[in-house]
C-alpha positions in Angstrom: -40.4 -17.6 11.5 -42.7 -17.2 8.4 -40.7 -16.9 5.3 -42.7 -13.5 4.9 -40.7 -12.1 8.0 -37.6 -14.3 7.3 -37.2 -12.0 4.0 -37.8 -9.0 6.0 -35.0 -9.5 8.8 -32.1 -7.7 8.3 -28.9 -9.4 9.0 -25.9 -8.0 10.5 -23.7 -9.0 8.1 -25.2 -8.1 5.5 -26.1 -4.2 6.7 -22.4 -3.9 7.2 -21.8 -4.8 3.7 -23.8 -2.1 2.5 -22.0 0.7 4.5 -18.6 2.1 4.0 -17.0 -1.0 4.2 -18.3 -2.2 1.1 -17.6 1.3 -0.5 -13.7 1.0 0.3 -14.0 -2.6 -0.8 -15.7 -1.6 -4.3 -12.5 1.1 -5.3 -9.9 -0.5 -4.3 -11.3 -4.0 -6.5 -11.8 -1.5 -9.2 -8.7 0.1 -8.7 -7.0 -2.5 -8.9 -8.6 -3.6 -12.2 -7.8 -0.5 -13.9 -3.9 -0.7 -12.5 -3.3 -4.2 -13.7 -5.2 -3.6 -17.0 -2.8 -0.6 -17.4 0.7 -3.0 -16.5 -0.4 -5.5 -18.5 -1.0 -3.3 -21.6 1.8 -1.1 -20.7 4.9 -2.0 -18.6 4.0 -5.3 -18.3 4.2 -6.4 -21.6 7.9 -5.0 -21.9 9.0 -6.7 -18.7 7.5 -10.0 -19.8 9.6 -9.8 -23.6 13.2 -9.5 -21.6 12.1 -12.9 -19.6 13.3 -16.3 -20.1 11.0 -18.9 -21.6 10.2 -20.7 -18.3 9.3 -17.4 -16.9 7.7 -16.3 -20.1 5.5 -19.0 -19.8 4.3 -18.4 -16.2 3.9 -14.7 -16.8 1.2 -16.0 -19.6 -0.4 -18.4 -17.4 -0.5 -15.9 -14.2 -1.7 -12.9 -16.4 -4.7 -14.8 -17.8 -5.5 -16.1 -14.2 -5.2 -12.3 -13.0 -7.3 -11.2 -15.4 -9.9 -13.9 -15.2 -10.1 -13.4 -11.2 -10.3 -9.7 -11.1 -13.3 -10.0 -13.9 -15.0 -12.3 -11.4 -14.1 -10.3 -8.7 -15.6 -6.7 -10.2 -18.3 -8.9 -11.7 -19.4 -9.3 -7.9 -18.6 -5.9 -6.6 -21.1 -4.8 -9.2 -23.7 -7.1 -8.7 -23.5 -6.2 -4.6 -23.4 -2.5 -5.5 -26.4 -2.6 -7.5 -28.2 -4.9 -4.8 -27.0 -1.9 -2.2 -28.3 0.9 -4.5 -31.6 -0.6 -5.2 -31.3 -1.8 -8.5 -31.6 -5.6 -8.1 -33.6 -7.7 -6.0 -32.3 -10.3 -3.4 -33.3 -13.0 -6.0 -31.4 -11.3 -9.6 -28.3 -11.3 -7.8 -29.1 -14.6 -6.4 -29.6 -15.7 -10.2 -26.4 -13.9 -11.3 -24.4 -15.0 -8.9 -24.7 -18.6 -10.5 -22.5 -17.3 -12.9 -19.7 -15.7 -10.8 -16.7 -18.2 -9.6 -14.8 -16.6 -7.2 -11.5 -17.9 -7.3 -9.5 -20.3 -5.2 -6.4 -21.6 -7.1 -3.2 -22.0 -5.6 -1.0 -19.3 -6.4 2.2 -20.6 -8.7 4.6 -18.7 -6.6 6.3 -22.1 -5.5 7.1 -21.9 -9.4 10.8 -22.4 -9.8 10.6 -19.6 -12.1 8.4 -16.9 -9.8 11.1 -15.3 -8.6 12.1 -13.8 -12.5 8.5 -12.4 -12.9 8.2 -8.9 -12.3 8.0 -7.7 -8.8 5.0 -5.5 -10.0 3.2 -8.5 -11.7 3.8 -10.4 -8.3 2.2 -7.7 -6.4 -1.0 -7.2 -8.6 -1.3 -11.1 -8.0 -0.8 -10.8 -4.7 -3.0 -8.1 -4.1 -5.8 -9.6 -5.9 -5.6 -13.0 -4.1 -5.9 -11.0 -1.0 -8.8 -8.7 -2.5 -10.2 -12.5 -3.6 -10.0 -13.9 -0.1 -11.9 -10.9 1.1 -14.7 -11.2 -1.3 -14.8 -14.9 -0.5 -15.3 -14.3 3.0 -17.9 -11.3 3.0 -20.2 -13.4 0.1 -20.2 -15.9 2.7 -21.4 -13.5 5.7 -23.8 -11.9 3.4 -25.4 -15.0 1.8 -24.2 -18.1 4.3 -25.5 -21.3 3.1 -26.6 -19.9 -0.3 -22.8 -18.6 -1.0 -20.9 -19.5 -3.8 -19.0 -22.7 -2.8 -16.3 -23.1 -5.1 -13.8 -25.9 -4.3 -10.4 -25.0 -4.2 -8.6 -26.0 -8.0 -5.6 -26.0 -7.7 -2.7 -25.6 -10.9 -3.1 -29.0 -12.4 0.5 -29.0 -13.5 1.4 -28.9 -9.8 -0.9 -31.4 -9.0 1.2 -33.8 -11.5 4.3 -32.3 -10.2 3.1 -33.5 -6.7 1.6 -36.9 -7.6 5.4 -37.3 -9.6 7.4 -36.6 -6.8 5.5 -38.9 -4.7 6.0 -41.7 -6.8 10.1 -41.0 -6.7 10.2 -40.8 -3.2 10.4 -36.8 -3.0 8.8 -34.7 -0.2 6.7 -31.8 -1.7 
């Protein structure tokens, strides 16, 4: 196929992203920025002064990975949404997509101290991991090869953690 016609083809994939589908997808990620921008300025920060310092310390660490992975996340959405409307070409998304790391990490609920995190915070993060995962795998029907490939990176404290209990003997 000429690349003239390849350019022309319309996937499957990639005409069901710009239905409905995506239009569900795009509120409820920007939903759920506005909600966890909301807890986090509101709620949230009370909840996280009455924790202890272990927990205090993985609410900070999870609340700037939350924040950092919905920004990525509605970073995308708006990017698809302007490709959908017409405002950006096939190629300027493919440019600022570069730029977009759609995240992978291991979530820190094996933490010894998730448990004492808010049940609120654990649902935004839990909701956003899924909303992640879903973003992940529709980038990958729309764009295939070309899709962002972003190895998994998992907490590097855990990864010492792991690499510790190894070397005494202890299962992870």
């Amino acid at each position: 196929m000429s690349e003239a016609n390849q350019n022309n083809t319309v996937q499957l994939a990639e005409h069901l992203g710009f239905k409905t589908s995506f239009k569900t997808l795009f509120a409820e990620g920007m939903t759920l920025v506005e909600e966890t921008a909301s807890y986090l300025d509101g709620e949230g920060r009370e909840e996280s002064r009455k924790l202890t310092k272990p927990a205090s310390v993985l609410y900070a660490s999870e609340s700037m990975r939350l924040t950092t992975r919905l920004m990525q996340l509605a970073s995308w959405l708006l990017l698809q949404r302007s490709v959908n409307e017409g405002d950006m070409t096939r190629e300027q998304l493919a440019s600022e997509k570069k730029k977009i790391k759609l995240d992978q990490s291991r979530i820190a609920d094996a933490h010894e101290s998730w448990n004492e995190l808010p049940e609120e915070f654990r649902s935004l993060i839990e909701r956003s991991r899924s909303l992640s995962k879903r973003i992940r795998q529709l980038d990958e029907e729309l764009y295939g090869e070309g899709a962002e490939k972003t190895p998994p990176s998992d907490n590097p404290v855990f990864a010492q953690m792991d690499i510790l209990k190894a070397a005494f003997g202890q299962a992870s």
